[in-house]
Structure formats: structure tokens, C-alpha cells
PyMOL CGO cylinders between C-alpha atoms (Angstrom):
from pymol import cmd
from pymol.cgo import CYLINDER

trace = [
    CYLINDER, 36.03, 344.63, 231.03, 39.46, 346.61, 230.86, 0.3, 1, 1, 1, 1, 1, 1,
    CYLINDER, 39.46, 346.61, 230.86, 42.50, 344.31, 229.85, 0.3, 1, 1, 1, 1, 1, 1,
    CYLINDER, 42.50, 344.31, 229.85, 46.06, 345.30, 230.31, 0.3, 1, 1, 1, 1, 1, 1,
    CYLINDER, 46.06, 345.30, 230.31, 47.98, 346.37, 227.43, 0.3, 1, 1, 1, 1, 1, 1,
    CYLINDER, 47.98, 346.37, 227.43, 49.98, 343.41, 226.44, 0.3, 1, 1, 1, 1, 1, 1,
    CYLINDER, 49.98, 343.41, 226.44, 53.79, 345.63, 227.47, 0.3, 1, 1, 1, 1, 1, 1,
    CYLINDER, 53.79, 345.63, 227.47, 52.28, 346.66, 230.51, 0.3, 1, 1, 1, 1, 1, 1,
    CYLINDER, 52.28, 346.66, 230.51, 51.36, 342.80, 231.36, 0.3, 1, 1, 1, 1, 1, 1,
    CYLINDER, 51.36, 342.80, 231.36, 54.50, 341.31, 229.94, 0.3, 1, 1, 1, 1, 1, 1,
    CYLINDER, 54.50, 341.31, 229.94, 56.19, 344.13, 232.48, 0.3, 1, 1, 1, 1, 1, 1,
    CYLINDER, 56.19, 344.13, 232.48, 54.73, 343.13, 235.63, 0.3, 1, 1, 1, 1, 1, 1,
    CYLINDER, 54.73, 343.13, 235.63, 55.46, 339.55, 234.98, 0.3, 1, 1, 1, 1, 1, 1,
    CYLINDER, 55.46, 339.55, 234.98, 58.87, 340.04, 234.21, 0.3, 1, 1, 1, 1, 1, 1,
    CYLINDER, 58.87, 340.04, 234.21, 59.31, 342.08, 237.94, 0.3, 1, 1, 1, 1, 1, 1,
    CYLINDER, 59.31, 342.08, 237.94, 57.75, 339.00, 239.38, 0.3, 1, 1, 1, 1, 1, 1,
    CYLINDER, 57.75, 339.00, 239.38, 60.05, 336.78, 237.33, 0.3, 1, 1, 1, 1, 1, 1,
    CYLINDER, 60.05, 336.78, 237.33, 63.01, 338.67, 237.99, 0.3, 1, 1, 1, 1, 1, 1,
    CYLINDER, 63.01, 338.67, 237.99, 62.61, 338.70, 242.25, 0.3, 1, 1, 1, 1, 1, 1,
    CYLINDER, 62.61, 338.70, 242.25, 61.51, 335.16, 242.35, 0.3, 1, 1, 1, 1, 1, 1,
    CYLINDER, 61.51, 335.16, 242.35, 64.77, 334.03, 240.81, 0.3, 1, 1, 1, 1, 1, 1,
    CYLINDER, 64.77, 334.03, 240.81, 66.87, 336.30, 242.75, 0.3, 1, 1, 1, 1, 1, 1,
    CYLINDER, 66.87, 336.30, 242.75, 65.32, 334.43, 245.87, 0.3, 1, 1, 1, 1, 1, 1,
    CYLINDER, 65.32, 334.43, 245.87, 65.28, 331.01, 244.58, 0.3, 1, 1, 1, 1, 1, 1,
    CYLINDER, 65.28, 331.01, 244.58, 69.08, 331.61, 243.44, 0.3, 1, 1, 1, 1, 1, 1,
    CYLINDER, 69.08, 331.61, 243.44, 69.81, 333.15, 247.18, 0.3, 1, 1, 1, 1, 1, 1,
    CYLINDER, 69.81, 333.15, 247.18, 67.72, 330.57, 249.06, 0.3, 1, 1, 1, 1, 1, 1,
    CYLINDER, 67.72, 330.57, 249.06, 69.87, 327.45, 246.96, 0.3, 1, 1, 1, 1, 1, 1,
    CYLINDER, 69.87, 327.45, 246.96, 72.84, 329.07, 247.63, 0.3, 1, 1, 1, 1, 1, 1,
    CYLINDER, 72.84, 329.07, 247.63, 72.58, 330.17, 251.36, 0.3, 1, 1, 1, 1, 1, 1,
    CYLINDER, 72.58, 330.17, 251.36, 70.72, 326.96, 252.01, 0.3, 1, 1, 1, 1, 1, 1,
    CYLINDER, 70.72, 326.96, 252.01, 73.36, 324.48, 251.11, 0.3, 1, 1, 1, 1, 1, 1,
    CYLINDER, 73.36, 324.48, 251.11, 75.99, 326.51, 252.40, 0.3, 1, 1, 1, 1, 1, 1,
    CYLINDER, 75.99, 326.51, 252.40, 74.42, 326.88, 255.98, 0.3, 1, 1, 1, 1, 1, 1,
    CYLINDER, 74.42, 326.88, 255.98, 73.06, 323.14, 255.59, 0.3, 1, 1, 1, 1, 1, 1,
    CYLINDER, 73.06, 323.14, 255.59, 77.43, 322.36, 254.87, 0.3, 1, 1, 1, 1, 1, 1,
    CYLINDER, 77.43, 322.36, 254.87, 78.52, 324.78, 257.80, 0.3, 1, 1, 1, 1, 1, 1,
    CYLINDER, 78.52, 324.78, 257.80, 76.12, 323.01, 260.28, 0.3, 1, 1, 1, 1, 1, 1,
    CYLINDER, 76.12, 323.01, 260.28, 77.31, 319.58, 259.10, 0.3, 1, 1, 1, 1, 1, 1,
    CYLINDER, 77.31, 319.58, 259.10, 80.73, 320.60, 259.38, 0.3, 1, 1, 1, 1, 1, 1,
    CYLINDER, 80.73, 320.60, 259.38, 80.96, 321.59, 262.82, 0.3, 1, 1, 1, 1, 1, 1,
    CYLINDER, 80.96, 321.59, 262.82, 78.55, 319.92, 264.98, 0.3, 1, 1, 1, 1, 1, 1,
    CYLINDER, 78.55, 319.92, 264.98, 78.96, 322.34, 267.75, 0.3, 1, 1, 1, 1, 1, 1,
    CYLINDER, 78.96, 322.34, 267.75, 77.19, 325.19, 265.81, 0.3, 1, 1, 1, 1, 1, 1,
    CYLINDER, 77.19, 325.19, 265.81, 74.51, 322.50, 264.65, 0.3, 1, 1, 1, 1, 1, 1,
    CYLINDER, 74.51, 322.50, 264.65, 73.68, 321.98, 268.38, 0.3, 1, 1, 1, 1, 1, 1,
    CYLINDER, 73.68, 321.98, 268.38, 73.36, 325.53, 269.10, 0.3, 1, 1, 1, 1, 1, 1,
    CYLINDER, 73.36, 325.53, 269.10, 71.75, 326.85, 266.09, 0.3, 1, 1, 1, 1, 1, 1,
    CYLINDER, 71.75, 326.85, 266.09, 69.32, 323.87, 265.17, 0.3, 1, 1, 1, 1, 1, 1,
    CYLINDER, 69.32, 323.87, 265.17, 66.66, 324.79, 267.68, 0.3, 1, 1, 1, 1, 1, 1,
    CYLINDER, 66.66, 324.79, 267.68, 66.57, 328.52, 266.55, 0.3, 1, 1, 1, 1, 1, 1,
    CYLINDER, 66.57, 328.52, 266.55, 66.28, 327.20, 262.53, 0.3, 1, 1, 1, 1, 1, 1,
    CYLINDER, 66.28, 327.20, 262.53, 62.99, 325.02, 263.80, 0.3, 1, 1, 1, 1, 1, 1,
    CYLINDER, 62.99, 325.02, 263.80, 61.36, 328.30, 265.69, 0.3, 1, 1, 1, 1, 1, 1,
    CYLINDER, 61.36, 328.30, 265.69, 62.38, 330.51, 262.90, 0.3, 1, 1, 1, 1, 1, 1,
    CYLINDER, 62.38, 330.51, 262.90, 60.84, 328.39, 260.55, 0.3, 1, 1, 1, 1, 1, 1,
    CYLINDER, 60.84, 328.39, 260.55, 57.50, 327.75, 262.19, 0.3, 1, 1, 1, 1, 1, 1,
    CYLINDER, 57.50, 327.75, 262.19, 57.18, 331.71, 262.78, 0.3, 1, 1, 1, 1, 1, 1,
    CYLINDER, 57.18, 331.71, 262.78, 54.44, 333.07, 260.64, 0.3, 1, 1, 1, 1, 1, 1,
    CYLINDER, 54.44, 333.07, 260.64, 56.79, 335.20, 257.61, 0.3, 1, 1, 1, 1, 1, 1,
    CYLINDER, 56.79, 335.20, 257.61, 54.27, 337.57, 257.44, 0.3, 1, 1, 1, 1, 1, 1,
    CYLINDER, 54.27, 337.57, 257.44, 54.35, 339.11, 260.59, 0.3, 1, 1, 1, 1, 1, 1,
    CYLINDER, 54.35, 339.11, 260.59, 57.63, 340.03, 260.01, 0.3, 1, 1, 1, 1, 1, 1,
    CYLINDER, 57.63, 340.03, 260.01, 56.81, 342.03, 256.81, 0.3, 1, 1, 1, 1, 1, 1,
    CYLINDER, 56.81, 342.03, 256.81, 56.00, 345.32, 258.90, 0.3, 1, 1, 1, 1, 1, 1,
    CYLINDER, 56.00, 345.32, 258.90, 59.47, 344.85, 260.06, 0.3, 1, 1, 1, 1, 1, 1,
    CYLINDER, 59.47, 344.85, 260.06, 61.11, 344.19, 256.85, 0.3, 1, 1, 1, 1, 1, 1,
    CYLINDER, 61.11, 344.19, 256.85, 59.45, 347.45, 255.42, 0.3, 1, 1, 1, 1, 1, 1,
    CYLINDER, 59.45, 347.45, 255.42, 60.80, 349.56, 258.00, 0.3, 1, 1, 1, 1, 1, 1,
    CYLINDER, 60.80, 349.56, 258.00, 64.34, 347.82, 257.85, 0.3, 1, 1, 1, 1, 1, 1,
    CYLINDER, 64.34, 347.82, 257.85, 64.73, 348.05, 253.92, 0.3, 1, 1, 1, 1, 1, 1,
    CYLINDER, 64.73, 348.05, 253.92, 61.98, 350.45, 252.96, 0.3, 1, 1, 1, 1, 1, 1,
    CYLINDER, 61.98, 350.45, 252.96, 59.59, 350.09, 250.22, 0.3, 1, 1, 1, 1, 1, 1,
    CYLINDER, 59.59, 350.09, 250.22, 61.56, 348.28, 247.51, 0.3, 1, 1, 1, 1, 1, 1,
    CYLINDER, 61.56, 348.28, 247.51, 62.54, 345.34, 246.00, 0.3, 1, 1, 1, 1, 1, 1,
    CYLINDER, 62.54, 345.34, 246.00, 64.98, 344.12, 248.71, 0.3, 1, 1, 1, 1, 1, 1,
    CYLINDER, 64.98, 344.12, 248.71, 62.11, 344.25, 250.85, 0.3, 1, 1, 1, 1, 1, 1,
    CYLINDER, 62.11, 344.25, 250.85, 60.00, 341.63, 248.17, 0.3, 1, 1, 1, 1, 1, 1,
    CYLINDER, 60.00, 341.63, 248.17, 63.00, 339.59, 247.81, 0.3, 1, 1, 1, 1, 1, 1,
    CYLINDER, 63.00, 339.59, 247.81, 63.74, 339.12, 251.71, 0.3, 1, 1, 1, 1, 1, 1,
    CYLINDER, 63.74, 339.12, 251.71, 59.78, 338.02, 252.18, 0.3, 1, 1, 1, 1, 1, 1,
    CYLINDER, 59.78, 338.02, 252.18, 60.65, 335.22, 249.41, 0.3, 1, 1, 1, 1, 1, 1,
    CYLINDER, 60.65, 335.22, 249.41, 63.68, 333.89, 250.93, 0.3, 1, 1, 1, 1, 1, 1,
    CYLINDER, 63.68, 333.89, 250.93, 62.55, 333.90, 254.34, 0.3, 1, 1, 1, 1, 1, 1,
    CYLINDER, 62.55, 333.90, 254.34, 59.62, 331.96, 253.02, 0.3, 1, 1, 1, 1, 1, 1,
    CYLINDER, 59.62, 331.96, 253.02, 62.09, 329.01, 251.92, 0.3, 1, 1, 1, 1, 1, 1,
    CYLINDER, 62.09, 329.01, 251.92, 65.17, 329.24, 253.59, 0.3, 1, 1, 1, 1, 1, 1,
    CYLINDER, 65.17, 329.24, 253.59, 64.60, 327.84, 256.85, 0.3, 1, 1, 1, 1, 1, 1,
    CYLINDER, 64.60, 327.84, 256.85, 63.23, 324.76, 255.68, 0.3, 1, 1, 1, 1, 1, 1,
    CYLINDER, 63.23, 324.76, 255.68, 65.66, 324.37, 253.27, 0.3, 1, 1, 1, 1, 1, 1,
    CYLINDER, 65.66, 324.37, 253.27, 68.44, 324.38, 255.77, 0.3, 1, 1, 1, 1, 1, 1,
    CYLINDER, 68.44, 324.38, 255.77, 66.92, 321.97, 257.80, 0.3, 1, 1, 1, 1, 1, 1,
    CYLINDER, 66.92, 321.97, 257.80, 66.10, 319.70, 255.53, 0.3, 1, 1, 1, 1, 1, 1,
    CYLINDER, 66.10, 319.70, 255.53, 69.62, 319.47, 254.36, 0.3, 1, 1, 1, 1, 1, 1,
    CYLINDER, 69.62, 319.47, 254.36, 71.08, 319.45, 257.63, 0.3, 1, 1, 1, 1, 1, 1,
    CYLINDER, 71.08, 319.45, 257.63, 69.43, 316.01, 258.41, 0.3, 1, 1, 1, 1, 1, 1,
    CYLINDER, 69.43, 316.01, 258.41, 70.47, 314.54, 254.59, 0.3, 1, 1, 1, 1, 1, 1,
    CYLINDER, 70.47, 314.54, 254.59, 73.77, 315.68, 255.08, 0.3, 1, 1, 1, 1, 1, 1,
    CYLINDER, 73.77, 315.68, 255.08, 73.94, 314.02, 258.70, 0.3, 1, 1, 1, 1, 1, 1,
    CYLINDER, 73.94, 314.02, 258.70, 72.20, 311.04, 258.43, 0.3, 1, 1, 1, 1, 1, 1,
    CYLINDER, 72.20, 311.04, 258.43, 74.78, 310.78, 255.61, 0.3, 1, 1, 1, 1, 1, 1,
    CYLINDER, 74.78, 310.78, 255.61, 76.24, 307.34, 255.41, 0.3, 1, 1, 1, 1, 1, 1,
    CYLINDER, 76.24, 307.34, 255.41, 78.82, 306.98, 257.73, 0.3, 1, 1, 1, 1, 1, 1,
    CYLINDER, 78.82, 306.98, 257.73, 80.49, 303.95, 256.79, 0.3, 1, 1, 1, 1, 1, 1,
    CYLINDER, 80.49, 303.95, 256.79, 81.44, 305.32, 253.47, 0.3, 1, 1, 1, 1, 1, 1,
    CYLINDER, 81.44, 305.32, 253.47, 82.61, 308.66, 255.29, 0.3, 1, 1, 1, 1, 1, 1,
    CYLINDER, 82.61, 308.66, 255.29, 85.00, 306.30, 257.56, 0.3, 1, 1, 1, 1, 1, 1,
    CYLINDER, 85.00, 306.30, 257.56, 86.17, 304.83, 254.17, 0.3, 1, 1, 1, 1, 1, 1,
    CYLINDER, 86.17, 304.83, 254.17, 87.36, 307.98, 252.84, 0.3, 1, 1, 1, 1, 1, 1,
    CYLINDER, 87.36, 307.98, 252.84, 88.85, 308.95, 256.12, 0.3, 1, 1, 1, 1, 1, 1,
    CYLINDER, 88.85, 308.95, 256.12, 90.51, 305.67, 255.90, 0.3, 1, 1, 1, 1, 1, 1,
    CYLINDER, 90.51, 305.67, 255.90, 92.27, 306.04, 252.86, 0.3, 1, 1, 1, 1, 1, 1,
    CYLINDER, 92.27, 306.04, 252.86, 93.89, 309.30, 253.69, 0.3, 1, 1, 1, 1, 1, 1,
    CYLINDER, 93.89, 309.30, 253.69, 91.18, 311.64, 252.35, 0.3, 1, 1, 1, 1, 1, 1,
    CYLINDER, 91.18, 311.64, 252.35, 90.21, 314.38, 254.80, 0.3, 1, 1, 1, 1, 1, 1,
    CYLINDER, 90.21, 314.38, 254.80, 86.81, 316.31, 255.72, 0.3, 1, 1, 1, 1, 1, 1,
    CYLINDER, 86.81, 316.31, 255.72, 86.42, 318.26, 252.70, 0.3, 1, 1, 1, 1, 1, 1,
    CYLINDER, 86.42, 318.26, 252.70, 87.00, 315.10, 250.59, 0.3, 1, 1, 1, 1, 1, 1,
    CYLINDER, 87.00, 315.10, 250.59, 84.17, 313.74, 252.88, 0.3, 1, 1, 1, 1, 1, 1,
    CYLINDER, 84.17, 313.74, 252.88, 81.70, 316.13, 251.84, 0.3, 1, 1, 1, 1, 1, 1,
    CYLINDER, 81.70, 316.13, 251.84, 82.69, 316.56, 247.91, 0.3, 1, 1, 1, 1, 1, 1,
    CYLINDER, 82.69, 316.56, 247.91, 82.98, 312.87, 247.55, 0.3, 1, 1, 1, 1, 1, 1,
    CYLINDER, 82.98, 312.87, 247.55, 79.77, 311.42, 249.49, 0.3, 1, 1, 1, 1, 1, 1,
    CYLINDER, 79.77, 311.42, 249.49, 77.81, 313.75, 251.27, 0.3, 1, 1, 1, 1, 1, 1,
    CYLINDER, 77.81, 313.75, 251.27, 77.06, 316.03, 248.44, 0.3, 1, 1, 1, 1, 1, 1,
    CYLINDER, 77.06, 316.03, 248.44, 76.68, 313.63, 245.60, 0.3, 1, 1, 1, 1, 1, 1,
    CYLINDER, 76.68, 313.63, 245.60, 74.63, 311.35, 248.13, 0.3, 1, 1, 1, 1, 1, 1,
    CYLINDER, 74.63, 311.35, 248.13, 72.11, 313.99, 249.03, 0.3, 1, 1, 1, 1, 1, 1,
    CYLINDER, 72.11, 313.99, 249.03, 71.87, 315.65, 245.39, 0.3, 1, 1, 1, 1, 1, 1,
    CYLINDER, 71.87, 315.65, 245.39, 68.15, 314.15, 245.06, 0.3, 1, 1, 1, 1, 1, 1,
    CYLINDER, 68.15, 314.15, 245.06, 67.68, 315.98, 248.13, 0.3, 1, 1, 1, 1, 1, 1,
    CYLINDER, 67.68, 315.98, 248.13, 69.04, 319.54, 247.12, 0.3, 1, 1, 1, 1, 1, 1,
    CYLINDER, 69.04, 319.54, 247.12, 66.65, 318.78, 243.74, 0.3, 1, 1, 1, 1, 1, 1,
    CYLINDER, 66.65, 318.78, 243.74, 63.39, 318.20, 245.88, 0.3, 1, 1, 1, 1, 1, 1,
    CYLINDER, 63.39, 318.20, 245.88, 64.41, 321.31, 247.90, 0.3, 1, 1, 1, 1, 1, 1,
    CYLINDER, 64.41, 321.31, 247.90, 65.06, 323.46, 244.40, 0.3, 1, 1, 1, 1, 1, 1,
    CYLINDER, 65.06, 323.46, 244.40, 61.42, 322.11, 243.59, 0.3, 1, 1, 1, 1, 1, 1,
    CYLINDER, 61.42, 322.11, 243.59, 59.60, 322.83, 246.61, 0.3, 1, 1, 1, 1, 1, 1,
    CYLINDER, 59.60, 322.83, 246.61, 61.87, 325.99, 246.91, 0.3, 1, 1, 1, 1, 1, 1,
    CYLINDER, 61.87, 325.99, 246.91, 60.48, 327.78, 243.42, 0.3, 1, 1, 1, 1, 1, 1,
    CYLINDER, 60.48, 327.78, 243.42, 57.09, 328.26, 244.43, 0.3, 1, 1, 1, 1, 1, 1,
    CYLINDER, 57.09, 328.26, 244.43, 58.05, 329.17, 247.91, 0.3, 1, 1, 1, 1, 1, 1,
    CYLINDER, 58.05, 329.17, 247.91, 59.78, 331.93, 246.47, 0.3, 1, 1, 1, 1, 1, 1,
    CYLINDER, 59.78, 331.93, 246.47, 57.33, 333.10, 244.30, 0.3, 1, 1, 1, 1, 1, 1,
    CYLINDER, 57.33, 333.10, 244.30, 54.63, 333.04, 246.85, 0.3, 1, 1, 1, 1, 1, 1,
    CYLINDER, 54.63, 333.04, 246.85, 57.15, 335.07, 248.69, 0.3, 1, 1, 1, 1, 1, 1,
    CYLINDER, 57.15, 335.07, 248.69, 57.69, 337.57, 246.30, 0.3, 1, 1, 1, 1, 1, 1,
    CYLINDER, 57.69, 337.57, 246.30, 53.64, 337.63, 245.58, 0.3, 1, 1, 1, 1, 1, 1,
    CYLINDER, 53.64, 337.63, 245.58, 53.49, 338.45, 249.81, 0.3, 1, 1, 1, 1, 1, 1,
    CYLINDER, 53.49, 338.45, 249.81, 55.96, 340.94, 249.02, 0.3, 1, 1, 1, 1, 1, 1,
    CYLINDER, 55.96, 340.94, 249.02, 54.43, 342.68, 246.27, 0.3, 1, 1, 1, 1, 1, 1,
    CYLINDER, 54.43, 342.68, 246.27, 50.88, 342.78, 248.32, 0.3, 1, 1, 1, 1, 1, 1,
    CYLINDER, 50.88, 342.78, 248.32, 52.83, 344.87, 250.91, 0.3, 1, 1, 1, 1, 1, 1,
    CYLINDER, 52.83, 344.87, 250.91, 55.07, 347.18, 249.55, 0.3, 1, 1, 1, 1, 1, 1,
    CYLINDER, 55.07, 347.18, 249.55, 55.04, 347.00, 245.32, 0.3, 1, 1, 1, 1, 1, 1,
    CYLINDER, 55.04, 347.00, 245.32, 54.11, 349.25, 242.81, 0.3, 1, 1, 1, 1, 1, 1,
    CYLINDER, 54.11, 349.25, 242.81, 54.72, 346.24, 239.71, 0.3, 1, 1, 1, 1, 1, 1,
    CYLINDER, 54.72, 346.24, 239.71, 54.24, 343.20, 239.60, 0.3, 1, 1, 1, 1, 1, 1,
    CYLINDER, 54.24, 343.20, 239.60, 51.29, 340.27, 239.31, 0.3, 1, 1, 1, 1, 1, 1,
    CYLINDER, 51.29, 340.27, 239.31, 51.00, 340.23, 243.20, 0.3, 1, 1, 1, 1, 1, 1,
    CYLINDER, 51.00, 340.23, 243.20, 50.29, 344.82, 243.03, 0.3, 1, 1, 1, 1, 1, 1,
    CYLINDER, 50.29, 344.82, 243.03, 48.24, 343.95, 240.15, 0.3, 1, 1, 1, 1, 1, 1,
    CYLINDER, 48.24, 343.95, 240.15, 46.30, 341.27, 242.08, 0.3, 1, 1, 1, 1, 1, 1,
    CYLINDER, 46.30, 341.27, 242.08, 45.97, 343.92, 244.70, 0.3, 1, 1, 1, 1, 1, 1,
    CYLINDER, 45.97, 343.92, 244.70, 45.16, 347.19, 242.47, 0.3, 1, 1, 1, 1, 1, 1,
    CYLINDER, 45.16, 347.19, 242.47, 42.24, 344.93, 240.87, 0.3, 1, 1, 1, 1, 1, 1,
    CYLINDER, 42.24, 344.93, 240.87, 40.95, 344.21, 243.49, 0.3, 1, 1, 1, 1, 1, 1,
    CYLINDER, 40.95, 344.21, 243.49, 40.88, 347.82, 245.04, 0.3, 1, 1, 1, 1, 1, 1,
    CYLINDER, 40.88, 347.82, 245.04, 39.21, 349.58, 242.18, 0.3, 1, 1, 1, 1, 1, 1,
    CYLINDER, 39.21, 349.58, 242.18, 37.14, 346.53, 240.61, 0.3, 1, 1, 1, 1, 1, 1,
    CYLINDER, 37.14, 346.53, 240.61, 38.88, 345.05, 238.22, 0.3, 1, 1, 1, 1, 1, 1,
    CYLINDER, 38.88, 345.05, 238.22, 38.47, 341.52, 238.70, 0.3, 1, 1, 1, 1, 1, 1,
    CYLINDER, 38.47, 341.52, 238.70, 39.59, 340.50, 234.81, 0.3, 1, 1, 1, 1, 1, 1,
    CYLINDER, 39.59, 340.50, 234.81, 43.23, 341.59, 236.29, 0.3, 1, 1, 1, 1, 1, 1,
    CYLINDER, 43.23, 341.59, 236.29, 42.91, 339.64, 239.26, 0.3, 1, 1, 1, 1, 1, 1,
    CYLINDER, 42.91, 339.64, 239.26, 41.69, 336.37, 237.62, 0.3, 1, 1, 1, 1, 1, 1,
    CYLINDER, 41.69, 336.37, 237.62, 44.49, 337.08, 234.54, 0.3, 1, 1, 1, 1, 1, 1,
    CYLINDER, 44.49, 337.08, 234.54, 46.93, 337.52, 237.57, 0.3, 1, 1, 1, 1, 1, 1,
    CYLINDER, 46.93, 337.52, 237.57, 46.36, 334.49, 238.92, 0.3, 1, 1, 1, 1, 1, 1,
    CYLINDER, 46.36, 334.49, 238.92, 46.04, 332.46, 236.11, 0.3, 1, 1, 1, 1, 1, 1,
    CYLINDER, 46.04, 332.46, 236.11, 49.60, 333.75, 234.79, 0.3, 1, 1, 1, 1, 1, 1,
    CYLINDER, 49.60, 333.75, 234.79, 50.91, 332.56, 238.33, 0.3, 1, 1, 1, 1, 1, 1,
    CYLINDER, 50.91, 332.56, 238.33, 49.65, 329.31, 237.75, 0.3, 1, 1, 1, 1, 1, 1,
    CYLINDER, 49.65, 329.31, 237.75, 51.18, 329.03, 234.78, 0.3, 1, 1, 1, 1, 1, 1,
    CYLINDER, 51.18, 329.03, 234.78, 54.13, 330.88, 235.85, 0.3, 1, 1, 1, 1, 1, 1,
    CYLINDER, 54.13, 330.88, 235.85, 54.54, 328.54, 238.68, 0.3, 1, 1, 1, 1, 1, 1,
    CYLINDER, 54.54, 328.54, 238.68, 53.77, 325.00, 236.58, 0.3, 1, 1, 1, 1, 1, 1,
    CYLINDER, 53.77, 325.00, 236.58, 56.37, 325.77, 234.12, 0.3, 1, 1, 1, 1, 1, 1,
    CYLINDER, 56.37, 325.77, 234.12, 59.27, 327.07, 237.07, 0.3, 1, 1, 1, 1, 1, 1,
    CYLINDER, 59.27, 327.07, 237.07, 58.78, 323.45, 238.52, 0.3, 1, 1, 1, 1, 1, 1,
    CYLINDER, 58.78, 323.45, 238.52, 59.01, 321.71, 235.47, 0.3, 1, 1, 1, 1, 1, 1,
    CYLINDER, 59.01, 321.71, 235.47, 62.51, 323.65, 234.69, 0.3, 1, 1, 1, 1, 1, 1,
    CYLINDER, 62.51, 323.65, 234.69, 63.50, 322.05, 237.80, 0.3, 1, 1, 1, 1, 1, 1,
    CYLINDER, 63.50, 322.05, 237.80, 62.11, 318.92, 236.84, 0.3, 1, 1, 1, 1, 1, 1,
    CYLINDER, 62.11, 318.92, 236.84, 63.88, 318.89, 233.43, 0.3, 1, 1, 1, 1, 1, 1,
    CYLINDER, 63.88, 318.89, 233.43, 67.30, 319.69, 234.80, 0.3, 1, 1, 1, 1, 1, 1,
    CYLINDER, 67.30, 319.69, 234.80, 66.74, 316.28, 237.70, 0.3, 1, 1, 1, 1, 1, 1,
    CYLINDER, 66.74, 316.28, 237.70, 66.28, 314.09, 234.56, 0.3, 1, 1, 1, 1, 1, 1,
    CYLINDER, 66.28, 314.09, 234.56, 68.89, 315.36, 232.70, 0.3, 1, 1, 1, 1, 1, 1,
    CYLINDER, 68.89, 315.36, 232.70, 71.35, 315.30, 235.70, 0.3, 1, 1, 1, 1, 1, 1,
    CYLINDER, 71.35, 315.30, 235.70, 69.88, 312.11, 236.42, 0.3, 1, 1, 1, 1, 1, 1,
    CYLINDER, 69.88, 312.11, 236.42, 70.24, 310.54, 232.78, 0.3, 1, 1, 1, 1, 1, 1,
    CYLINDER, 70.24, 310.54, 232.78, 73.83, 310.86, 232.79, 0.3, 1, 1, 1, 1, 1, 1,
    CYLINDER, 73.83, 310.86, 232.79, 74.15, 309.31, 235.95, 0.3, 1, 1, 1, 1, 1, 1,
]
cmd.load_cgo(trace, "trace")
């Protein structure tokens, strides 16, 4: 049995590292920022909500042949597959927090002169933190599923192209080292996460 070199292994886990939390970071922000649009004018909720629900039950990886010939054979290309993986899901599961937001302290702050933007600063953010921090949670592994989809497809680093070039040629020592370092990998993204809730949470 052939192991890696231990700077060719720490190399292909940083790539993985590095695209996973350039999705996660993307998928957070253009989550909550869609999730705040669609909450903000209810108009574009109506219209776009049914299109977030198909988009998010289509299977991502029959759009990877697409993605290839749209970006090419890159990183872009790994980091699209791992938001696309979370982002729909995320935006509709803020959506519904932020709307089913509790009204009567909205009409409170509307009350006392505050306006919209107050609104969602004040109460509908704070109120549905827990909710962003379950999405962040769920949202880490997404993404780095994602990015292992990705790197099956079009990489030439990374643990997912190492998962695949074992396999091809008969090394299965790199695929079972692969896949325990994602499971590790993945364990100790969530309980970042998980440390930064009960932080926020302490102070609270």
C-alpha cells in the first residue's frame, strides 16, 4: 500500500478546505440577503417562491454538465456545485422564519415611529438568529459535499479527485484516507459552528 506524501495530502485538503468555505461564506451571505429581499417585498416573494421550491428539489447534479460548459474546468465550477447544493434551501427556510416573524412586535415598532428597516434589524433578524445558526450548520456539510461533487467532475486536487484517482488506478488506502479526512473534516466544520451558537448564545 502507497500512502500520500504528507505535503501532497495536507495540499489536497487545503483545496477542499479552501472551496468549501468560499461556498459556505457565499451561500450565508446570498441566503440571508435573498431570504431579507423576499421578506421585504412580498410581491417578489409571491412570484419567486414557487421557482425557489422547484429549484431546490431539482437534482444539482444534473446541472454539473452545464456548469462545466458555462465556467469550464475550474474552481468556479466546484464552488457553484457547493452553493447550489445549499442555497435554495437556505432561502426558503429563512423566508418562512422571517415571515412567520412575530407580527405583533413588528406593529409595535411601527407604532412607535420606527420604520421597515428598524423592523427587520430590531425583531426579525435577532428573532430568527437560531434559525440562520441551524442553516450555517446544516449549510457546512452541504457545501462540502458540494465541493466533493465538484471535484468528482471537473478537479485535478482535492480529497473528492483523490477519492476518484484511487479509485481509477487501485488505490483504495487513498480512498478510505479520503474519506476518513472528510469525516473528520466535516465533524470538526460543524462543531466550529456549534462553538460560535454557544458563545453567541452565552452572552445573550
Amino acid at each position: 500500500m502507497t500512502l500520500i506524501p504528507e505535503a501532497v495530502i495536507f495540499k489536497h485538503i487545503g483545496i477542499t478546505l479552501l472551496e468549501t468555505f468560499i461556498g459556505f461564506i457565499l451561500v450565508t451571505f446570498i441566503g440571508i440577503l435573498i431570504s431579507v429581499i423576499l421578506w421585504w417585498n412580498k410581491s417578489i416573494s409571491e412570484v419567486i417562491e414557487p421557482y425557489l421550491i422547484a429549484l431546490n428539489s431539482l437534482p444539482k447534479t444534473a446541472l454539473a454538465p452545464v456548469l462545466i460548459v458555462w465556467l469550464g474546468n475550474n474552481m468556479k465550477t466546484i464552488i457553484v456545485c457547493a452553493i447550489l447544493l445549499a442555497v435554495f434551501g437556505t432561502i426558503i427556510n429563512l423566508y418562512t422564519g422571517f415571515a412567520t416573524t412575530d407580527p405583533d412586535k413588528l406593529l409595535l415598532i411601527t407604532t412607535l415611529g420606527g420604520t421597515k428597516k428598524d423592523g427587520l434589524f430590531k425583531v426579525v433578524l435577532p428573532e430568527n438568529f437560531p434559525a440562520i445558526i441551524s442553516s450555517m450548520k446544516v449549510n457546512i456539510g452541504l457545501c462540502l459535499v458540494g465541493v466533493i461533487i465538484g471535484e468528482f467532475l471537473v478537479a485535478n486536487e482535492g480529497l473528492g479527485y483523490l477519492i476518484i484517482y484511487g479509485s481509477q488506478v487501485f488505490k483504495l488506502d487513498w480512498v478510505m484516507m479520503s474519506i476518513v479526512i472528510l469525516c473528520l473534516i466535516a465533524a470538526g466544520l460543524y462543531k466550529i459552528i456549534d462553538m460560535l451558537e454557544k458563545k453567541y448564545m452565552s452572552k445573550l
